[in-house]
Gaussian input, Z-matrix of N, CA and C with variables (Angstrom, degrees):
# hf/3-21g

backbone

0 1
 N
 C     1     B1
 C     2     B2     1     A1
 N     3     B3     2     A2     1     D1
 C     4     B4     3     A3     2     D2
 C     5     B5     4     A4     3     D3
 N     6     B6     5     A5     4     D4
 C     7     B7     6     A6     5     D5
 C     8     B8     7     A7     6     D6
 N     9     B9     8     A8     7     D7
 C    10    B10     9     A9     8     D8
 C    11    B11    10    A10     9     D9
 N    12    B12    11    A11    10    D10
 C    13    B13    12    A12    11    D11
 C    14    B14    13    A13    12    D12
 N    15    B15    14    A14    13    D13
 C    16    B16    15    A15    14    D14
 C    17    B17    16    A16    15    D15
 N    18    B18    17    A17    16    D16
 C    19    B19    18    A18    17    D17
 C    20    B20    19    A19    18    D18
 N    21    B21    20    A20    19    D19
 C    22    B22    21    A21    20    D20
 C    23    B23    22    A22    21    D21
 N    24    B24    23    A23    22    D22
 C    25    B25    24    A24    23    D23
 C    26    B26    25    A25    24    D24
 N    27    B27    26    A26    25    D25
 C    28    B28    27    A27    26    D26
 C    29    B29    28    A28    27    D27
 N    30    B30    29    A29    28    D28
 C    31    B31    30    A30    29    D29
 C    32    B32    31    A31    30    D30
 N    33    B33    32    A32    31    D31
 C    34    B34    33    A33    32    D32
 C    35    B35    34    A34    33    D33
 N    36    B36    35    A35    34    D34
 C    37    B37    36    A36    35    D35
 C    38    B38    37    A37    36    D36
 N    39    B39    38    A38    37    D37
 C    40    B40    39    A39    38    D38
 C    41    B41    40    A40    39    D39
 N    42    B42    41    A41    40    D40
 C    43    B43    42    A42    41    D41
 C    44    B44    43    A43    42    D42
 N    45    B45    44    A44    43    D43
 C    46    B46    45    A45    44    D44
 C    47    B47    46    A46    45    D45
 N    48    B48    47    A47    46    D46
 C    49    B49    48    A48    47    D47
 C    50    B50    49    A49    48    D48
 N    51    B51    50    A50    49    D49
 C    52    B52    51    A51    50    D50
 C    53    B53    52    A52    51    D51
 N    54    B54    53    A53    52    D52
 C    55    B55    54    A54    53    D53
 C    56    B56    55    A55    54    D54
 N    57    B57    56    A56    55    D55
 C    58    B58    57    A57    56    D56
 C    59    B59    58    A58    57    D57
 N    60    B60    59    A59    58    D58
 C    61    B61    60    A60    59    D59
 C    62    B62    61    A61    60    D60
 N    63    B63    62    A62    61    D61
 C    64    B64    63    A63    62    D62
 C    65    B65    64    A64    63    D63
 N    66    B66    65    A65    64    D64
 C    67    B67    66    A66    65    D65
 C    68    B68    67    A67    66    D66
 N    69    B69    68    A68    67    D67
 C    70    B70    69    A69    68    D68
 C    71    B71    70    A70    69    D69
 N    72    B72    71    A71    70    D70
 C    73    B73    72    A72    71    D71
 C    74    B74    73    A73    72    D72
 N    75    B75    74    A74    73    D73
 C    76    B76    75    A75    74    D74
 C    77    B77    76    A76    75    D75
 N    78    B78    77    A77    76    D76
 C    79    B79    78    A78    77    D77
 C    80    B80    79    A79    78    D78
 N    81    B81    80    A80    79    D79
 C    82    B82    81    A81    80    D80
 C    83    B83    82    A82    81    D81
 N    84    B84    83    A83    82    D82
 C    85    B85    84    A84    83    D83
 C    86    B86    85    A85    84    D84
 N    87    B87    86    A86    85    D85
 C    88    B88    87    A87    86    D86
 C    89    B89    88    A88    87    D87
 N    90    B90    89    A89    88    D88
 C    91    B91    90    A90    89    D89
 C    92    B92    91    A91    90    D90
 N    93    B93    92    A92    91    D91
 C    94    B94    93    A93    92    D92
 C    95    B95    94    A94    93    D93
 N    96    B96    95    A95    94    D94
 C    97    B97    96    A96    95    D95
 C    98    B98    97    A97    96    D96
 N    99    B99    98    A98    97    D97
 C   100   B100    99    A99    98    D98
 C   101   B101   100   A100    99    D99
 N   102   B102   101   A101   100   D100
 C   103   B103   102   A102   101   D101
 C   104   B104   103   A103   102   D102
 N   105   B105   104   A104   103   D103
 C   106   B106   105   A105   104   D104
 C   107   B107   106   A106   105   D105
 N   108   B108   107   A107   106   D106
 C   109   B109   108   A108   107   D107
 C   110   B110   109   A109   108   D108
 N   111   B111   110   A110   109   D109
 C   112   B112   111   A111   110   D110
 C   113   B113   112   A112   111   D111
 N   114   B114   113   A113   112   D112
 C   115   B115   114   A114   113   D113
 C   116   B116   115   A115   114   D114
 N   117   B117   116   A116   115   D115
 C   118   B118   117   A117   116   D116
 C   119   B119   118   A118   117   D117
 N   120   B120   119   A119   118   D118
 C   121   B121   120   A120   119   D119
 C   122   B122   121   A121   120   D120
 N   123   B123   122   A122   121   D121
 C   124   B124   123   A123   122   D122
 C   125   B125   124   A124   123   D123
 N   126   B126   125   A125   124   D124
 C   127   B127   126   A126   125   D125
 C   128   B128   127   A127   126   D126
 N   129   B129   128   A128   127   D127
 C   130   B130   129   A129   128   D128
 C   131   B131   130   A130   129   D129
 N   132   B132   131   A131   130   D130
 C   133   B133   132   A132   131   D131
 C   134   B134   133   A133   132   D132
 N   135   B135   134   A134   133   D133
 C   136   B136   135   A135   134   D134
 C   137   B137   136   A136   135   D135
 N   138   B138   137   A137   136   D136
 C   139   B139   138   A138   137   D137
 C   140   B140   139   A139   138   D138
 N   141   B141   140   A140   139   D139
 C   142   B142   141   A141   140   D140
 C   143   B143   142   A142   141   D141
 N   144   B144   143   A143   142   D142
 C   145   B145   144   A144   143   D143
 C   146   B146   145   A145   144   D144
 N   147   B147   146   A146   145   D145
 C   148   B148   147   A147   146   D146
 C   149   B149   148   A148   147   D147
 N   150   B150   149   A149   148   D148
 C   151   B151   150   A150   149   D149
 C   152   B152   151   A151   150   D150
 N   153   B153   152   A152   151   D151
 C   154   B154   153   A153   152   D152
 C   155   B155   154   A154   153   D153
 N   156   B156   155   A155   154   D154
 C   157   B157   156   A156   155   D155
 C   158   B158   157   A157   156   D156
 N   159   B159   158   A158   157   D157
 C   160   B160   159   A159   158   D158
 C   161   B161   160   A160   159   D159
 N   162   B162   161   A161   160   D160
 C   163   B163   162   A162   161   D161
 C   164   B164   163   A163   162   D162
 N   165   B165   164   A164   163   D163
 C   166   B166   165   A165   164   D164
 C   167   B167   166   A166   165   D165
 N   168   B168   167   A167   166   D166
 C   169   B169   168   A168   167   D167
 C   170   B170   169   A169   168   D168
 N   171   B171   170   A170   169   D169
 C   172   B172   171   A171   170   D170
 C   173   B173   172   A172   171   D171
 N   174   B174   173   A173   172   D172
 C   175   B175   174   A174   173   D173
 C   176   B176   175   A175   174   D174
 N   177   B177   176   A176   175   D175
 C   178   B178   177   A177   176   D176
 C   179   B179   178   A178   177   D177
 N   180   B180   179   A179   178   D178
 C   181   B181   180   A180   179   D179
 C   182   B182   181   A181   180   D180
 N   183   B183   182   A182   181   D181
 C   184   B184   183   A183   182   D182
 C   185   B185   184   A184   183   D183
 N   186   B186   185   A185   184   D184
 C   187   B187   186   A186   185   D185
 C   188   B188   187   A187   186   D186
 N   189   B189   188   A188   187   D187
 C   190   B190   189   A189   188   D188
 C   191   B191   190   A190   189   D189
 N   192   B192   191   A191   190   D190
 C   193   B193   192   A192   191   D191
 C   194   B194   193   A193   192   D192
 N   195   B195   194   A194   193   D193
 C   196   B196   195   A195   194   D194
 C   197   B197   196   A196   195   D195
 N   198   B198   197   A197   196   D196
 C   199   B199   198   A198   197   D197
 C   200   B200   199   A199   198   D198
 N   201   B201   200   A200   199   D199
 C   202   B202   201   A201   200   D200
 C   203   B203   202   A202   201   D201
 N   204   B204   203   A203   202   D202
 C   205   B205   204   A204   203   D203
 C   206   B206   205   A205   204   D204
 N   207   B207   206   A206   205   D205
 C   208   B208   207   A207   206   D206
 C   209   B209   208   A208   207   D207
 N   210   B210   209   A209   208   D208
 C   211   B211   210   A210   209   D209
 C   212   B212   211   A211   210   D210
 N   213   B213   212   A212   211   D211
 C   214   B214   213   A213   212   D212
 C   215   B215   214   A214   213   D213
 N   216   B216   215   A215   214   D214
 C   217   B217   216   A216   215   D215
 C   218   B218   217   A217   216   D216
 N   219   B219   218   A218   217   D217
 C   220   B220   219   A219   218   D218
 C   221   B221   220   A220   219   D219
 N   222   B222   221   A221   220   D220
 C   223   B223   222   A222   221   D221
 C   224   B224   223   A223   222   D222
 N   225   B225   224   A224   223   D223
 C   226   B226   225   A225   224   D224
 C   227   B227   226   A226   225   D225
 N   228   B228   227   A227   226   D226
 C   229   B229   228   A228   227   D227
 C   230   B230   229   A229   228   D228
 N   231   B231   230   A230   229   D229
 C   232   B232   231   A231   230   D230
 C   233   B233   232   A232   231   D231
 N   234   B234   233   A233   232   D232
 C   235   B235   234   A234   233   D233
 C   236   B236   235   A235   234   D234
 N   237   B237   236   A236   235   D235
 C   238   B238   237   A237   236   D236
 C   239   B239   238   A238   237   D237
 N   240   B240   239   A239   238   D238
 C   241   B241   240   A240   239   D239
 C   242   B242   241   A241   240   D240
 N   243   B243   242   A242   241   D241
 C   244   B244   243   A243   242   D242
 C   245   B245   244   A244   243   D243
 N   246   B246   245   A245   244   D244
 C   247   B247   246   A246   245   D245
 C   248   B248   247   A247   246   D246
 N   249   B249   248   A248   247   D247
 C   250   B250   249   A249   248   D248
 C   251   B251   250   A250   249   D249
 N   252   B252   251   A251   250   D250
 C   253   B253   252   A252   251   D251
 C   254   B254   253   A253   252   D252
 N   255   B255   254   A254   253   D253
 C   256   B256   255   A255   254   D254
 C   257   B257   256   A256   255   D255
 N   258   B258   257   A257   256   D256
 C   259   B259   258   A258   257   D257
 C   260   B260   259   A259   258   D258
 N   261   B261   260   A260   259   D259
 C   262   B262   261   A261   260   D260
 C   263   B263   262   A262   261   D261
 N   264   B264   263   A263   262   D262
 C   265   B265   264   A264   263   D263
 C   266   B266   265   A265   264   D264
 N   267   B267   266   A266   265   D265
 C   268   B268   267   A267   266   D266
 C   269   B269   268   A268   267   D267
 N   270   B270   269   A269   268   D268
 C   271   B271   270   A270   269   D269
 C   272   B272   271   A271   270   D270
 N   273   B273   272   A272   271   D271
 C   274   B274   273   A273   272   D272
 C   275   B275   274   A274   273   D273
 N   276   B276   275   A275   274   D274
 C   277   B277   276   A276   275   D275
 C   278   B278   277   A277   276   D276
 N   279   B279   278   A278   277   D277
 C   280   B280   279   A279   278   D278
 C   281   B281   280   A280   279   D279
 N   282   B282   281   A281   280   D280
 C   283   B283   282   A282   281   D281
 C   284   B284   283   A283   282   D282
 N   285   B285   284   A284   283   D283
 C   286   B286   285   A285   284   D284
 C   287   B287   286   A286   285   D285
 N   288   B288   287   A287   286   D286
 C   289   B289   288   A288   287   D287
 C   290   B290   289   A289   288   D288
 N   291   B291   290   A290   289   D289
 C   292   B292   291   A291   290   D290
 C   293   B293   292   A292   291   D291
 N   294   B294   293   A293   292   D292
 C   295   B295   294   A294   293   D293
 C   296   B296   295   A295   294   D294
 N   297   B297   296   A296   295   D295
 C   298   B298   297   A297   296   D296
 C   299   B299   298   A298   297   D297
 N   300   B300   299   A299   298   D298
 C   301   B301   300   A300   299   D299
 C   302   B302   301   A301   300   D300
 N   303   B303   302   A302   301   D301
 C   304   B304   303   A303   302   D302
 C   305   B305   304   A304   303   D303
 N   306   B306   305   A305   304   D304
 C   307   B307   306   A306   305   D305
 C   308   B308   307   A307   306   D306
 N   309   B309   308   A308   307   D307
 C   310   B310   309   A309   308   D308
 C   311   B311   310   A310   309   D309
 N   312   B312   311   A311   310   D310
 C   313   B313   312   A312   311   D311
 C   314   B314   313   A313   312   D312
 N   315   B315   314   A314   313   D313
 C   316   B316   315   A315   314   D314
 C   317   B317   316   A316   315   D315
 N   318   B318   317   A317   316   D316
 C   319   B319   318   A318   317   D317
 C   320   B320   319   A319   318   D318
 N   321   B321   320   A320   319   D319
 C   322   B322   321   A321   320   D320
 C   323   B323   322   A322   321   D321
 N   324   B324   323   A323   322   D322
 C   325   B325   324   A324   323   D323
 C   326   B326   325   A325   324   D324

   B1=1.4539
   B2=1.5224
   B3=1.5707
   B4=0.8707
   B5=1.6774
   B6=1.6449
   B7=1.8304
   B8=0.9588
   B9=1.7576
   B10=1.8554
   B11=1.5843
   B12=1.5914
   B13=1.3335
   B14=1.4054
   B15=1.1804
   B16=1.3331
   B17=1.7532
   B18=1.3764
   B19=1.5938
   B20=1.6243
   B21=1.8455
   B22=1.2014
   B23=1.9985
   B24=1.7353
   B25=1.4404
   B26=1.5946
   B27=1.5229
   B28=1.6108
   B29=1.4234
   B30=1.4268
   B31=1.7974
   B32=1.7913
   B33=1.2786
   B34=1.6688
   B35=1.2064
   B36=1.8232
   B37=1.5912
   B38=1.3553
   B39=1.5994
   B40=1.4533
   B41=1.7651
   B42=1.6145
   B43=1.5162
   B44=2.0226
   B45=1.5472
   B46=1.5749
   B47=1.4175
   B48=1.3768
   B49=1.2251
   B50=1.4928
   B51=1.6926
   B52=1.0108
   B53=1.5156
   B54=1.1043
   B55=1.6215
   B56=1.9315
   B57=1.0780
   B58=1.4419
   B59=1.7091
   B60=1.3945
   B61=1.0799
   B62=1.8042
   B63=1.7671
   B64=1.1166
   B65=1.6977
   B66=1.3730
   B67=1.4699
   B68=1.4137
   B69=1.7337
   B70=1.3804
   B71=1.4750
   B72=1.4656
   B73=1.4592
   B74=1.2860
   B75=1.5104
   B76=1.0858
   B77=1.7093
   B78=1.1895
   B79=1.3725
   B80=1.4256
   B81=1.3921
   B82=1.2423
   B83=1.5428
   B84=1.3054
   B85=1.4857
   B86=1.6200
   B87=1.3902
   B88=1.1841
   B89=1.4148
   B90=1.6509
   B91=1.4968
   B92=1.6261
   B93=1.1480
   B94=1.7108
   B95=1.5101
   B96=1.4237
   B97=2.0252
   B98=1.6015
   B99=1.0652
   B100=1.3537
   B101=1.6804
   B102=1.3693
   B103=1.5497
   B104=1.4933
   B105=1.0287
   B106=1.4052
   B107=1.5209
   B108=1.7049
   B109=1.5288
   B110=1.8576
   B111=1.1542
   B112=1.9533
   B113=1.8381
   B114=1.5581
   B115=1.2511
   B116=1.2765
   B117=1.3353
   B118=1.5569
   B119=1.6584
   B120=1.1630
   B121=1.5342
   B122=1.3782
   B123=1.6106
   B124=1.4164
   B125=1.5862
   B126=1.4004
   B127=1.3869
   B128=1.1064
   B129=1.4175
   B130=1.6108
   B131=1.2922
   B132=1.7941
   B133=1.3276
   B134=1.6404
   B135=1.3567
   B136=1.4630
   B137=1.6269
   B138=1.8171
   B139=1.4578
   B140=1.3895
   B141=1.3288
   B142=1.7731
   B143=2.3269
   B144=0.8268
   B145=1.6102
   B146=1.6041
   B147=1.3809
   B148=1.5584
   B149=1.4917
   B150=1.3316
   B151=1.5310
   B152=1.7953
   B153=1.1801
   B154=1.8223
   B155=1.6634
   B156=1.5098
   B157=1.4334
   B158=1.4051
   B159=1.3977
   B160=1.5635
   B161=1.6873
   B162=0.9190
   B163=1.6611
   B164=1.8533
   B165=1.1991
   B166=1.5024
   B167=1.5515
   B168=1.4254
   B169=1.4705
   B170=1.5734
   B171=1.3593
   B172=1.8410
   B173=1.1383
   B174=1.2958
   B175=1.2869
   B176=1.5746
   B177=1.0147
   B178=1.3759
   B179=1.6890
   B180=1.4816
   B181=1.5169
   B182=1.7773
   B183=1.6315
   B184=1.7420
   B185=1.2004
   B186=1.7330
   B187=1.4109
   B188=1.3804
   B189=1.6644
   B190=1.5431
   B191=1.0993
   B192=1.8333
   B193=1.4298
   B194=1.1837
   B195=1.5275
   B196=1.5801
   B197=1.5000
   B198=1.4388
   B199=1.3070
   B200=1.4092
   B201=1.2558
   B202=1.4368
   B203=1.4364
   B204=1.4810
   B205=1.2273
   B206=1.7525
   B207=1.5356
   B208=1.2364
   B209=1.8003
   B210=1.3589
   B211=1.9771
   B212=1.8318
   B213=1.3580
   B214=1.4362
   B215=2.3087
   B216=1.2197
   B217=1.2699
   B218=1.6459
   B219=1.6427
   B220=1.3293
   B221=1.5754
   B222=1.6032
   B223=1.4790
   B224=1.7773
   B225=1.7423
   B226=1.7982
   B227=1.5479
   B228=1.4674
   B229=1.4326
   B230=1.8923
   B231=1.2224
   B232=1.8512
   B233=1.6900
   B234=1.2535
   B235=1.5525
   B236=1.8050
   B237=1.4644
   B238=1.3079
   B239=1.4047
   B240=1.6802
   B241=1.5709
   B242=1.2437
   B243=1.3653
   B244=1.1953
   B245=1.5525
   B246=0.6456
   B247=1.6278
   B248=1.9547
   B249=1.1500
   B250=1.4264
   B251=1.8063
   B252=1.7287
   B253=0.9875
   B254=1.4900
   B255=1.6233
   B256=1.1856
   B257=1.9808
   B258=1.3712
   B259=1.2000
   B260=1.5148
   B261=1.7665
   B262=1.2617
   B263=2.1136
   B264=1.6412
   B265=1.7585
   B266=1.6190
   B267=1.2149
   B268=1.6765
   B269=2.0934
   B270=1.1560
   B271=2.0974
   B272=1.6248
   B273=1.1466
   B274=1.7196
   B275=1.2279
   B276=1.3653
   B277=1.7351
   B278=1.4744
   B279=1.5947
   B280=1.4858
   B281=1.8691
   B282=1.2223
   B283=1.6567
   B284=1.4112
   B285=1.4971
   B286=1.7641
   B287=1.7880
   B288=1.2590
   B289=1.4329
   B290=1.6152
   B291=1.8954
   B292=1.1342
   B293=1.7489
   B294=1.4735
   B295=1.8654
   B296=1.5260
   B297=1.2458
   B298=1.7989
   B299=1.8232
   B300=1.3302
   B301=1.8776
   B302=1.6643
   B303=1.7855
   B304=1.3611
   B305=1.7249
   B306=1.1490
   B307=1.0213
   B308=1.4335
   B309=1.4123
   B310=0.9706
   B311=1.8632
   B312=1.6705
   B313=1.3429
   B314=1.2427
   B315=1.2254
   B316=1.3077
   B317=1.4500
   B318=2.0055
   B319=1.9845
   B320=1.3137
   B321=1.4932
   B322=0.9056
   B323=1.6455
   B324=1.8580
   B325=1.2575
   B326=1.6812
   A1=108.73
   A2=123.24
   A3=127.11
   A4=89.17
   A5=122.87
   A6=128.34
   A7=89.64
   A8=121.93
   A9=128.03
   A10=76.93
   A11=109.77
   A12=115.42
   A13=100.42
   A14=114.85
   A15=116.06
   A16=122.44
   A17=111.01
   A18=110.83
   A19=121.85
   A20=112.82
   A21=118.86
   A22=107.46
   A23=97.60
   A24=91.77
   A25=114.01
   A26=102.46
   A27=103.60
   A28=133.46
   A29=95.28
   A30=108.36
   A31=113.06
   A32=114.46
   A33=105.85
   A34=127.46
   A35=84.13
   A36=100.79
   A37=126.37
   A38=115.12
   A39=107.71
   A40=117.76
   A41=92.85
   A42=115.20
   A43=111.11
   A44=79.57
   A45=80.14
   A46=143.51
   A47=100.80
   A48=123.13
   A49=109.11
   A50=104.31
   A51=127.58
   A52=140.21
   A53=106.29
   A54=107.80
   A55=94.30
   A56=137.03
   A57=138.46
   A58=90.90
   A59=147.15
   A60=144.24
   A61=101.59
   A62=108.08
   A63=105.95
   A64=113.87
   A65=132.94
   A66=151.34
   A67=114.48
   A68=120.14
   A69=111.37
   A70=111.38
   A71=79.22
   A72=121.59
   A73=120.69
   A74=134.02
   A75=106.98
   A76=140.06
   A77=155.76
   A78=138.92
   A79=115.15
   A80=100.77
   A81=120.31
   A82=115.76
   A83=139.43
   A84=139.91
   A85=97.89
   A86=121.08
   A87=131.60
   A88=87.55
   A89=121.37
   A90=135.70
   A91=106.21
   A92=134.66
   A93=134.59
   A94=107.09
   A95=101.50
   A96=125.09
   A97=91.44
   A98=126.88
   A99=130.11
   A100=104.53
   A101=116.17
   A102=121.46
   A103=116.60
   A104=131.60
   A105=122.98
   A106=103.67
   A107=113.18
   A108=122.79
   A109=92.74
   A110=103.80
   A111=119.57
   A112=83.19
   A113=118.74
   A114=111.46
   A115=133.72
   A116=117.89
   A117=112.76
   A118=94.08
   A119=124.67
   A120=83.85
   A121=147.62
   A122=112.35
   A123=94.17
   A124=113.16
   A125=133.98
   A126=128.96
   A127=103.40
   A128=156.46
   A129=147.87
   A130=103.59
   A131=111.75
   A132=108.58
   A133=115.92
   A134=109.20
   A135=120.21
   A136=110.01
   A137=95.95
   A138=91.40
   A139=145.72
   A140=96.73
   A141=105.21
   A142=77.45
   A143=115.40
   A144=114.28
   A145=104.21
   A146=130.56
   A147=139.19
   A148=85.61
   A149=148.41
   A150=146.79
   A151=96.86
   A152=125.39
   A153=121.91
   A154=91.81
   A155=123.38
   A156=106.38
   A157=137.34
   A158=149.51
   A159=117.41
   A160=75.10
   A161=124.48
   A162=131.80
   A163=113.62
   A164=122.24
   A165=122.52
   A166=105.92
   A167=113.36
   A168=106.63
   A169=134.65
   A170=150.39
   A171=109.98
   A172=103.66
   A173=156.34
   A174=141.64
   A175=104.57
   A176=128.53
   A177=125.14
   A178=100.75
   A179=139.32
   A180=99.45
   A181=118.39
   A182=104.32
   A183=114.09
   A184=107.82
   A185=128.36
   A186=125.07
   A187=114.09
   A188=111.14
   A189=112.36
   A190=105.23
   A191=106.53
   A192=115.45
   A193=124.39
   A194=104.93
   A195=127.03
   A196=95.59
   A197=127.49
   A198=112.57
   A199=119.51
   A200=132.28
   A201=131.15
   A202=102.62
   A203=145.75
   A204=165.14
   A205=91.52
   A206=103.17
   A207=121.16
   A208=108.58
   A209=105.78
   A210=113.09
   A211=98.14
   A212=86.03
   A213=100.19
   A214=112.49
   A215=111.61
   A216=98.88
   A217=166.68
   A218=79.86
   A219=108.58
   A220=124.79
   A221=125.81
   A222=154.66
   A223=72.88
   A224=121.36
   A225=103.55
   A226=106.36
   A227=102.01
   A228=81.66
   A229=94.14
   A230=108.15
   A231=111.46
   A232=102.95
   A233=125.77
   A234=126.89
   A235=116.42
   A236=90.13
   A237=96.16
   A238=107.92
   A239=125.53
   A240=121.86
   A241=91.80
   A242=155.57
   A243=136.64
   A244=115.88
   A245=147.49
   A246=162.50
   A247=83.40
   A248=114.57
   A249=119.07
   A250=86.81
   A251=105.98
   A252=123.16
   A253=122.29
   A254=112.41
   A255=146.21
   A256=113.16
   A257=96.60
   A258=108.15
   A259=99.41
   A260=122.83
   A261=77.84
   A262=68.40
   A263=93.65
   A264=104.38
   A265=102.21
   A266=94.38
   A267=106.78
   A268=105.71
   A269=80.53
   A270=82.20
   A271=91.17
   A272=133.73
   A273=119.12
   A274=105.50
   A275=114.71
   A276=110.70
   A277=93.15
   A278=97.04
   A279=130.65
   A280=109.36
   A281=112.07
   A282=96.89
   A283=111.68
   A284=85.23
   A285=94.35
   A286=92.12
   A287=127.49
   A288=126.37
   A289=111.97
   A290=107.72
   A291=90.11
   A292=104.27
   A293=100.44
   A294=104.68
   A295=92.55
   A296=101.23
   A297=123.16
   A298=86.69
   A299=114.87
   A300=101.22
   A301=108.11
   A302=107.84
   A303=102.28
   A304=99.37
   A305=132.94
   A306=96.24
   A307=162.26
   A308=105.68
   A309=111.06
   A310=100.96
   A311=112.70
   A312=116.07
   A313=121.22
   A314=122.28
   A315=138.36
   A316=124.08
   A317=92.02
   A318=105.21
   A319=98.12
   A320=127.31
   A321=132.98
   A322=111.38
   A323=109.93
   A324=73.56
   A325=118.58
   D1=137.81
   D2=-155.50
   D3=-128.01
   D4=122.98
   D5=178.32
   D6=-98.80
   D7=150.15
   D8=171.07
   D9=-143.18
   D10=116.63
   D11=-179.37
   D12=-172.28
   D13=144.55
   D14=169.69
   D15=-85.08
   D16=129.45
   D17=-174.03
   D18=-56.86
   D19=-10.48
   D20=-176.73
   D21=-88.32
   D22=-23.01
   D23=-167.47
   D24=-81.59
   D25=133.28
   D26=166.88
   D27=-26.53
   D28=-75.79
   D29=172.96
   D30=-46.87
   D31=-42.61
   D32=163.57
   D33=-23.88
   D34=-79.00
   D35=-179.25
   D36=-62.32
   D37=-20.25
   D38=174.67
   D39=-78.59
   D40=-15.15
   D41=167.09
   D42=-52.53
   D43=-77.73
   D44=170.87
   D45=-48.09
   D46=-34.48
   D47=164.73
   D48=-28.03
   D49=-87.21
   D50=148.39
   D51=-9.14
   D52=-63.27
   D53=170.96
   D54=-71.37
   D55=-72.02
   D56=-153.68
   D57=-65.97
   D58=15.94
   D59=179.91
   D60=-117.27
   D61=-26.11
   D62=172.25
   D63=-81.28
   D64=-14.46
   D65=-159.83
   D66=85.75
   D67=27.08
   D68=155.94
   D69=-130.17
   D70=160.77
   D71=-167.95
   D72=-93.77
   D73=65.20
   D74=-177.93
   D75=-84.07
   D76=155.69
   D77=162.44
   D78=-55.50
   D79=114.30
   D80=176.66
   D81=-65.29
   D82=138.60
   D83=161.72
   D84=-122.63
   D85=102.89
   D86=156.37
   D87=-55.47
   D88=138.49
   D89=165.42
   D90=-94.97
   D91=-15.31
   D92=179.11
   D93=-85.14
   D94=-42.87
   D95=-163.60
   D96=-87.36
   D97=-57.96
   D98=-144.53
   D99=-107.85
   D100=-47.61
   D101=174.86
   D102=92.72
   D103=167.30
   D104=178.64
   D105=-108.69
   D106=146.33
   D107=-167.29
   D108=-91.49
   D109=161.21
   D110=-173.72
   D111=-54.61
   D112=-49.66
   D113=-172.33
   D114=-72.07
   D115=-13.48
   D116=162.61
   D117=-92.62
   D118=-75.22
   D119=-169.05
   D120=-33.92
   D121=-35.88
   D122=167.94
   D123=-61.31
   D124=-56.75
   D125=172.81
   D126=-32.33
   D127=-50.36
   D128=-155.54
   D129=-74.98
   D130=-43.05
   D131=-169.83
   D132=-82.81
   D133=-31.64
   D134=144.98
   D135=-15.92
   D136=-83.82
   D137=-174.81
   D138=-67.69
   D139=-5.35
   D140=-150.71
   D141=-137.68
   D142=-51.38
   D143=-167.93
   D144=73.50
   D145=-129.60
   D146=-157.71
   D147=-81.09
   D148=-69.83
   D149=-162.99
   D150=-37.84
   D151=-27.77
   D152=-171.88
   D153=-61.58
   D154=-25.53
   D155=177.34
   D156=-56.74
   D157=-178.41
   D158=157.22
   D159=-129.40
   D160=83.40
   D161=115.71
   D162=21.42
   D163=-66.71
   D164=-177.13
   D165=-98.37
   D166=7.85
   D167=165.68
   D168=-25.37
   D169=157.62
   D170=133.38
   D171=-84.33
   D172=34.81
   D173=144.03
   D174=-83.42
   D175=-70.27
   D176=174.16
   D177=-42.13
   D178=-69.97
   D179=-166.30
   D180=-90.09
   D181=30.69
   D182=156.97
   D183=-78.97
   D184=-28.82
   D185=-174.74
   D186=-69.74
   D187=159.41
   D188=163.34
   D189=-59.43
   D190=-159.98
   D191=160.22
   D192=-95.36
   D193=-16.96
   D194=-171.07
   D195=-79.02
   D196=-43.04
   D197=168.87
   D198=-77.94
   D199=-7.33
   D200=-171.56
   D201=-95.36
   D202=13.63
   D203=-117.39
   D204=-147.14
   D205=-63.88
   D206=-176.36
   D207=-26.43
   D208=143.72
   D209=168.39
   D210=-56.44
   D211=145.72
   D212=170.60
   D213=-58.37
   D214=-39.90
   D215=149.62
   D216=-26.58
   D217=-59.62
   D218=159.13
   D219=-71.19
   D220=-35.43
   D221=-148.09
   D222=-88.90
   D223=-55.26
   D224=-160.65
   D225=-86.41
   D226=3.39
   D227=-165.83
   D228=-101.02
   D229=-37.17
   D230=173.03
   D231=-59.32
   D232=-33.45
   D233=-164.34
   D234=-159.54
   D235=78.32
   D236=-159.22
   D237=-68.37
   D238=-13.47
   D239=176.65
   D240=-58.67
   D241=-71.67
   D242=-151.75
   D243=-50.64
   D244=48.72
   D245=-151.51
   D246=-127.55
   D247=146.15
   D248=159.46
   D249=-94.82
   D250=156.86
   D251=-179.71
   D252=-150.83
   D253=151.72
   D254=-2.42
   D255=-62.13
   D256=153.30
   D257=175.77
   D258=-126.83
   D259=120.73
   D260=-161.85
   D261=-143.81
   D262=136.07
   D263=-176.97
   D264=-99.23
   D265=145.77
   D266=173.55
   D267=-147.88
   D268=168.08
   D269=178.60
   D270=-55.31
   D271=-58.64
   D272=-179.63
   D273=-23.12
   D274=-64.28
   D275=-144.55
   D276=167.86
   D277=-137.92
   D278=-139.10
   D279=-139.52
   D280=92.27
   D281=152.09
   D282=-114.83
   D283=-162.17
   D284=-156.71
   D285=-150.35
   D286=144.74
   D287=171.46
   D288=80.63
   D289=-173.75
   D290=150.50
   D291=-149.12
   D292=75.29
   D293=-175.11
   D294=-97.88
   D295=179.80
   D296=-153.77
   D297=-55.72
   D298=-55.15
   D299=-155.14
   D300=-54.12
   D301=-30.15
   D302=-176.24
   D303=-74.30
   D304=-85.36
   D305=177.60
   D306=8.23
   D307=-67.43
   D308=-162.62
   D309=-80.13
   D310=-8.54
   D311=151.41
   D312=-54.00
   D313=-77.82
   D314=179.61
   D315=-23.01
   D316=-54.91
   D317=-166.86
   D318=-95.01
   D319=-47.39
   D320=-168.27
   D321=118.89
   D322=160.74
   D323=-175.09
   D324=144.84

């Protein structure tokens, strides 16, 4: 299992919490510290397309419009906090967030 979350955001850590309360471990990718590779973003945008944004960010409303225009690609790879988060990959697939359905993937349930 692969976490893409930032170590400052709440919902992460209550993420992590969570998973390391169930007995896993996943590899963490700080997205600020660490950044996202050309290859998970395309997979993210794959999975998720324009929703991979977080929309009520303050990074998203620090941007112009001329940059907010930009492909969702480009938007994670210039400013990868805008990512909604957790993003979190496993052999399943792909989630995104952390409301009850992800969860209840993750812990079980």
């Amino acid at each position: 299992m692969r976490f893409f979350g930032l170590k400052t955001c709440d919902t992460c850590r209550k993420a992590l919490a969570a998973l390391k309360a169930q007995g896993i471990t996943p590899q963490v990718v700080d997205v600020r510290a660490d950044g996202l590779s050309v290859d998970d973003i395309t997979a993210i945008v794959q999975a998720f397309g324009d929703s991979a944004i977080n929309r009520a960010s303050t990074t998203w409303r620090g941007l112009s419009e001329d940059v907010r225009v930009q492909d969702t690609a480009a938007l994670l790879a210039a400013y990868p906090t805008l990512m909604k988060r957790p993003v979190i990959a496993t052999d399943d697939g792909w989630t995104i967030g952390w409301k009850a359905d992800v969860q209840a993937k993750h812990l079980g349930g």
